[in-house]
C-alpha positions in Angstrom: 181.2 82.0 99.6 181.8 85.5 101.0 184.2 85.9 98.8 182.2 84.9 96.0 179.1 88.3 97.6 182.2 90.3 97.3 183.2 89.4 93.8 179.2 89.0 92.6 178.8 92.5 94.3 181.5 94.0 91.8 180.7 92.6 88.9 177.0 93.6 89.6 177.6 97.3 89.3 180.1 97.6 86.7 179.2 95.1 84.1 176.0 97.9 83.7 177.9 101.3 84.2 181.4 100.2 82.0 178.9 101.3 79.0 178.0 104.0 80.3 181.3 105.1 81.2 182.5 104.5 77.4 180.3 106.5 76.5 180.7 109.3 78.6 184.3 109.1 77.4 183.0 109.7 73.9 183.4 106.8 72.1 181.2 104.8 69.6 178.7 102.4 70.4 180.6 100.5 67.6 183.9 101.0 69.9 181.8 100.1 73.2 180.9 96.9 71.4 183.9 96.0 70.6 185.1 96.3 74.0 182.4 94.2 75.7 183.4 91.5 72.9 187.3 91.8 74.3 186.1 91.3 77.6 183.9 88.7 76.9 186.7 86.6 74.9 189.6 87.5 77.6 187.8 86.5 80.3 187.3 82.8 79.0 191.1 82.7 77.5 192.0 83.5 81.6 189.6 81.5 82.8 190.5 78.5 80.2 194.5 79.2 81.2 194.1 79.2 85.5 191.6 75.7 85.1 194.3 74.5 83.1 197.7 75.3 84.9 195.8 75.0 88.5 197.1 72.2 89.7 200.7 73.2 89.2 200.6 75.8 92.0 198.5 76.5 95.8 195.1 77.6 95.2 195.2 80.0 97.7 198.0 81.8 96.4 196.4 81.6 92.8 193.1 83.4 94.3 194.8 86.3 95.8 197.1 86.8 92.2 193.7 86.9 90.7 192.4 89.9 93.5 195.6 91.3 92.5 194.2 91.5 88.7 190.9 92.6 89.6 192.5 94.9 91.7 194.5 96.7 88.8 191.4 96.2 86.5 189.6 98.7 88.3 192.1 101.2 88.5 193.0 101.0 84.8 189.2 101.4 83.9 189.3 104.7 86.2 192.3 105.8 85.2 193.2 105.1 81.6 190.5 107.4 79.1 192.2 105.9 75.2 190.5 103.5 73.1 193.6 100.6 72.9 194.5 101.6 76.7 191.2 100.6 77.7 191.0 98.0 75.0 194.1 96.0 76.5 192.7 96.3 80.4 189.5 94.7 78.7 191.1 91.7 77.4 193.4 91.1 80.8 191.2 92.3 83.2 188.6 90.2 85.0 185.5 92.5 84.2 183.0 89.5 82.6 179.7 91.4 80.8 177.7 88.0 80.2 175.4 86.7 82.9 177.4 83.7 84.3 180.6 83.8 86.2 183.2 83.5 83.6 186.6 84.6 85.5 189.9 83.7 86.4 188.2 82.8 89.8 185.4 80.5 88.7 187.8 77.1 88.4 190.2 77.9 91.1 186.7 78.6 93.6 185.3 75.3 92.3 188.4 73.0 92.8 188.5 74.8 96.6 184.8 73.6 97.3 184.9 70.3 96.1 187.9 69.4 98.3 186.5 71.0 101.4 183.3 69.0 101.2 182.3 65.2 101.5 180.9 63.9 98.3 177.2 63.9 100.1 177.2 67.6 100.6 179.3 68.8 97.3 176.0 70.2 95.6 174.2 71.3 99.1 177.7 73.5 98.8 177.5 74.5 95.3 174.1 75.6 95.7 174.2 78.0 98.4 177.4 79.2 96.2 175.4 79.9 93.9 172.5 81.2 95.2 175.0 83.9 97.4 176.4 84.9 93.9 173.0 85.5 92.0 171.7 87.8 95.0 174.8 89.8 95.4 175.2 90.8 91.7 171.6 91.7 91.9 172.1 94.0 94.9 175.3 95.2 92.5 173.1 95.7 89.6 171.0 98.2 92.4 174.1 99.7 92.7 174.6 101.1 89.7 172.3 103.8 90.4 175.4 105.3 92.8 176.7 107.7 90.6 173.6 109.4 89.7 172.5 109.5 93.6 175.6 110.3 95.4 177.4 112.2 92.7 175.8 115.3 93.0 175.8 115.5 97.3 179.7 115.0 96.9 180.3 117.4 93.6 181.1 115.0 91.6 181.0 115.0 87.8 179.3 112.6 85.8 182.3 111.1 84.5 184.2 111.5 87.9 181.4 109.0 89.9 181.6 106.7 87.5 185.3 106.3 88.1 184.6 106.8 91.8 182.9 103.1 91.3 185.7 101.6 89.1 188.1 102.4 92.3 184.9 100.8 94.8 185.8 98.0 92.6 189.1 97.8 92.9 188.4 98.4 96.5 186.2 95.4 96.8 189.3 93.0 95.2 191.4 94.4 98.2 188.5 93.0 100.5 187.7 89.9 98.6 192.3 89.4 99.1 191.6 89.6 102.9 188.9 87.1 103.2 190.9 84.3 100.6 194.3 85.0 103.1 191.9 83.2 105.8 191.6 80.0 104.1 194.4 77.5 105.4 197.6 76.8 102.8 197.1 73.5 101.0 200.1 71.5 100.9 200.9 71.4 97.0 201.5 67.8 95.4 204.4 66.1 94.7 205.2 63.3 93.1 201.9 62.0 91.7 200.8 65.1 89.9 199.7 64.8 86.3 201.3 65.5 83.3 198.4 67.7 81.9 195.4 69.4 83.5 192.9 66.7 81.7 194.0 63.0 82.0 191.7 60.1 82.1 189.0 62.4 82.0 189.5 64.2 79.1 186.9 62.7 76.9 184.4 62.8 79.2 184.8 66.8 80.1 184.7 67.2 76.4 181.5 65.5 75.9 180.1 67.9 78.5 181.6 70.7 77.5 180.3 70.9 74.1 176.3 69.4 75.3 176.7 73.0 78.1 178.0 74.8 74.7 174.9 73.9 72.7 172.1 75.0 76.3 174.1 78.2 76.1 173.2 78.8 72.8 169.6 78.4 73.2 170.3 80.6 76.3 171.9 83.5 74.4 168.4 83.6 72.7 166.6 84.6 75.9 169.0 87.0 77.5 166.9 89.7 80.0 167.0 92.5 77.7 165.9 90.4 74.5 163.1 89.0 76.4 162.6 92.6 78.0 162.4 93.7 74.4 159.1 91.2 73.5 157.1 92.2 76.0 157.3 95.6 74.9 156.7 94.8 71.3 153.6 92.2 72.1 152.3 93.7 74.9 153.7 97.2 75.7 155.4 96.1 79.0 157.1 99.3 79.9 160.5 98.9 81.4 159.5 100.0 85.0 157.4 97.1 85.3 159.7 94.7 83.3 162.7 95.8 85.9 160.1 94.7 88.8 159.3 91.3 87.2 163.0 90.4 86.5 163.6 90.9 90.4 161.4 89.0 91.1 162.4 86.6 88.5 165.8 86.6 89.8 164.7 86.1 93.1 163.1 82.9 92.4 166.0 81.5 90.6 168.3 81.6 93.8 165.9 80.0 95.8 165.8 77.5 93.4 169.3 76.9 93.8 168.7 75.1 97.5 165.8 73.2 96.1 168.1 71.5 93.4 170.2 70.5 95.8 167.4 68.4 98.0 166.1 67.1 94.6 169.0 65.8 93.4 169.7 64.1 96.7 166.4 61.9 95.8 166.9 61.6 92.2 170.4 62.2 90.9 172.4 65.0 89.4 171.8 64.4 85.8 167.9 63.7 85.7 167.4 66.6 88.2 169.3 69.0 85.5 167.2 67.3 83.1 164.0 66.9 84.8 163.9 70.2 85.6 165.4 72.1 82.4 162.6 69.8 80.0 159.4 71.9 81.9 161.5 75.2 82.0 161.9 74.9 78.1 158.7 74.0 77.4 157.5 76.9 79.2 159.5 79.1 76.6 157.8 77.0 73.3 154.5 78.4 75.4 154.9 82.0 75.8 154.3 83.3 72.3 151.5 81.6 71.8 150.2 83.5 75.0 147.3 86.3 74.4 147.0 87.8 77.3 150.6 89.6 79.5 149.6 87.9 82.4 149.8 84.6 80.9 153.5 84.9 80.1 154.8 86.8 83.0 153.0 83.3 84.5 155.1 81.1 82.7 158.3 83.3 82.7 157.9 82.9 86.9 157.7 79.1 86.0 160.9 78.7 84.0 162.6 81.2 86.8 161.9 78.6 89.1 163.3 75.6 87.6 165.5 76.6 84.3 168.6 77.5 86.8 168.2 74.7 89.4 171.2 72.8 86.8 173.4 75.1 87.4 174.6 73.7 91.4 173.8 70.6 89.9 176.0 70.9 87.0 178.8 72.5 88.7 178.5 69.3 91.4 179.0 67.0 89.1 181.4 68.0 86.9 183.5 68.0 89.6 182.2 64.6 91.2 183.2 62.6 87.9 186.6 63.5 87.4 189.7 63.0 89.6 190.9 65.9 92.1 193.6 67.0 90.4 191.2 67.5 87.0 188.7 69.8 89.0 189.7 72.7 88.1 190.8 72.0 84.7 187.3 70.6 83.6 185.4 73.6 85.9 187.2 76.2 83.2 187.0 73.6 79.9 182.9 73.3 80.7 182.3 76.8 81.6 184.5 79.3 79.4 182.6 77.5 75.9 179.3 78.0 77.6 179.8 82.1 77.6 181.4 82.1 74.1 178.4 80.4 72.9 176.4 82.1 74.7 177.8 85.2 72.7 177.0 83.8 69.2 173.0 84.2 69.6 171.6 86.9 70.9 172.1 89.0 67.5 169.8 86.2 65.5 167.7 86.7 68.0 167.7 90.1 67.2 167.3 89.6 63.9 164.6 87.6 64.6 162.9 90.0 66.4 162.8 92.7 63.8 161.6 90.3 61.3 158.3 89.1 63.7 157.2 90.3 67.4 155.7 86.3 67.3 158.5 85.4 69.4 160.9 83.1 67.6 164.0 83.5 69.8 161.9 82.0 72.1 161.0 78.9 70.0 164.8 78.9 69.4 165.9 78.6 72.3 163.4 75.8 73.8 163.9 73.7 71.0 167.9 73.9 71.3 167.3 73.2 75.0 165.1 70.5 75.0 167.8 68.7 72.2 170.5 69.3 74.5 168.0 68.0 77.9 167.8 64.6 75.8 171.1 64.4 74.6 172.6 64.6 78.1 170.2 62.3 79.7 171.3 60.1 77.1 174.6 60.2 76.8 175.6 60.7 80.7 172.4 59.0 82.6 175.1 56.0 83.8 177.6 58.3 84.5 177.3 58.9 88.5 179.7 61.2 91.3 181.0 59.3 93.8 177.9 59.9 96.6 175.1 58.4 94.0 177.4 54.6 93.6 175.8 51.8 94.8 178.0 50.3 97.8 179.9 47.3 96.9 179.9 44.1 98.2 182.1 44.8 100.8 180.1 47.9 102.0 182.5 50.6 100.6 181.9 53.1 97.9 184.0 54.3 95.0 186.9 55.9 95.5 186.9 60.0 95.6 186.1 61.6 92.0 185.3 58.5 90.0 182.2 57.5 88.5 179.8 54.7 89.3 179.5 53.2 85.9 181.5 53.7 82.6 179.9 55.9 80.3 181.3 58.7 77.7 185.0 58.7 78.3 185.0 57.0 81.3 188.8 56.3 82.6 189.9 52.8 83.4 189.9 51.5 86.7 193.7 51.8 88.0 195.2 49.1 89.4 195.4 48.7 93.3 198.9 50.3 94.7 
């Protein structure tokens, strides 16, 4: 987790100034697109590639290659002024520009937890993993304003304190190396291990990978700046007071994260993602009808509250209903389509925009959501991690990583040894 601050911290501050910084360098907003779009689709190959290949190697030797990488990402950002140069350092590096945490990290990090924890405190885990990323970046994202306050008092250029932060970042992958060297060598398996990342899983990680693919979708609809962008056409929010109600909105989201995971302890993991996403969406289907600002900064606070409360929750049990050596494998085949889809909408919604300040990216995505809410109840209600089984008659509980009931893709029970 204090790797994770580290990382969040990072990722925080340059994911806002690397546009800046392309600029500065003189290229076109045309060229700066198409180098947040390498990013965005490197980062999810690397990602897709460590979940995959994961269990052939130590974790904790995996995790320090990756500081490595983030380590060299920062200096070929400060370092390296050409357009392919920079384009290449893009696609390899571990700089992610979406919201989430898409990186080579993200599956490794997950296997880790789930392995350190009993079943019965796996999301309790993943939430406060959580909740320290989404406060970190946003003291990251406060960062940003470095360059422009420090600069100056240390005679630097413009273009010299942004590349003073690319080496902070480079800085912080040296720190994050010194905190993963802590954790204790895992034996690696022999023997037993699989013969692909995915076995009797595979189905089932499918199934949820392309249900979080469709949410992300409706998502990309309602990034921050889209939505910043509607109040200021309906209501003439100005962006001082939008920045304030986005903290604030941020802030509520990661103490969501610790309420998810008492909720789901009462109810489940699927029907608190579900239970709690259904509201949040129909919260979005409300705003443009709203007359007054006050009524949808309202219901924006409302959706902050519960719309992210799934993603502990989700992260918890995709690892809880697949075997150990399939965690990190289905953490990377669940997450990396979530950010590409993600990428696909926020230009309709753009387009949508300039065709009617009415709010239709909104509608968008709280229909798209509420489809996917009932699809996954649906589809995955039976489907249970190992802490929600019933005991059996003989008082024990499943076995580690299987589920309680057959359900989408559900392996078949292996014979006893």
């Amino acid at each position: 987790m204090l790797a994770r601050g580290v990382r969040a911290f990072g990722d925080g501050f340059v994911s806002l100034l690397l546009p800046l910084y392309l600029l500065a360098l003189g290229f076109t907003p045309f060229q700066v697109g198409l180098v947040a779009t390498t990013t965005l689709f490197g980062s999810g190959l690397l990602t897709l590639l460590a979940g995959l290949h994961a269990w052939r190697f130590r974790l904790r030797v995996l995790l320090l290659a990756a500081c490595v990488l983030m380590a060299a990402t920062g200096v070929g950002l400060a370092t390296l002024h050409a357009f392919w140069p920079l384009m290449l350092v893009a696609f390899v590096g571990t700089v992610n520009p979406s919201g989430g945490d898409v990186s080579v990290f993200l599956p490794l990090e997950h296997s880790l937890l789930s392995r350190s924890v009993h079943d019965s405190q796996r999301t309790a885990v993943f939430a406060r993993y959580s909740m320290a990323g989404t406060l970190c970046a946003a003291v990251g994202a406060l960062g940003a304003g470095l360059p422009a306050w420090l600069g100056p008092p240390l005679g630097l250029s413009p273009l010299g304190a942004l590349q003073a932060m690319f080496l902070l970042y480079a800085g912080l992958a040296g720190l994050a190396a010194l905190v993963y060297r802590t954790l204790r060598p895992e034996p690696k398996p022999v023997g037993d291990e699989p013969r692909s990342a995915l076995g009797p899983s595979r189905r089932r990680v499918y199934l949820l990978a392309a249900l979080f693919s469709l949410d992300a979708f409706g998502g990309g609809f309602v990034v921050q700046s889209l939505v910043a962008l509607w109040l200021y056409q309906r209501f003439g929010l100005p962006l001082a007071v939008a920045g304030s109600v986005f903290f604030w909105m941020g802030l509520l989201t990661a103490l969501s994260y610790l309420a998810a995971a008492r909720l789901s302890k009462r109810i489940g993991l699927v029907r608190t993602m579900v239970y709690t996403h259904l509201p949040s969406s129909l919260c979005l289907l409300a705003i443009p009808f709203c007359d007054a600002l006050w009524q949808a900064v309202a219901l924006l606070f409302v959706r902050a509250a519960l719309s992210q409360m799934d993603v502990p929750t989700r992260s918890s049990y995709v690892t809880g209903i697949v075997t150990p050596a399939e965690r990190a494998a289905a953490a990377s085949v669940t997450a990396v389509p979530r950010s590409l889809a993600a990428a696909a909408s926020p230009a309709l919604a753009g387009w949508l925009l300039g065709v009617s300040s009415f709010g239709w990216p909104l509608i968008a995505a709280g229909a798209t959501k509420i489809v996917y809410d009932l699809l996954l109840l649906a589809m995955f209600r039976r489907v249970r991690p190992p802490e929600e089984a019933p005991p059996r008659r003989d008082g024990s509980t499943p076995a580690h990583g299987r589920s309680a009931s057959r359900g989408p893709g559900a392996p078949r029970p292996l014979p006893p040894a």
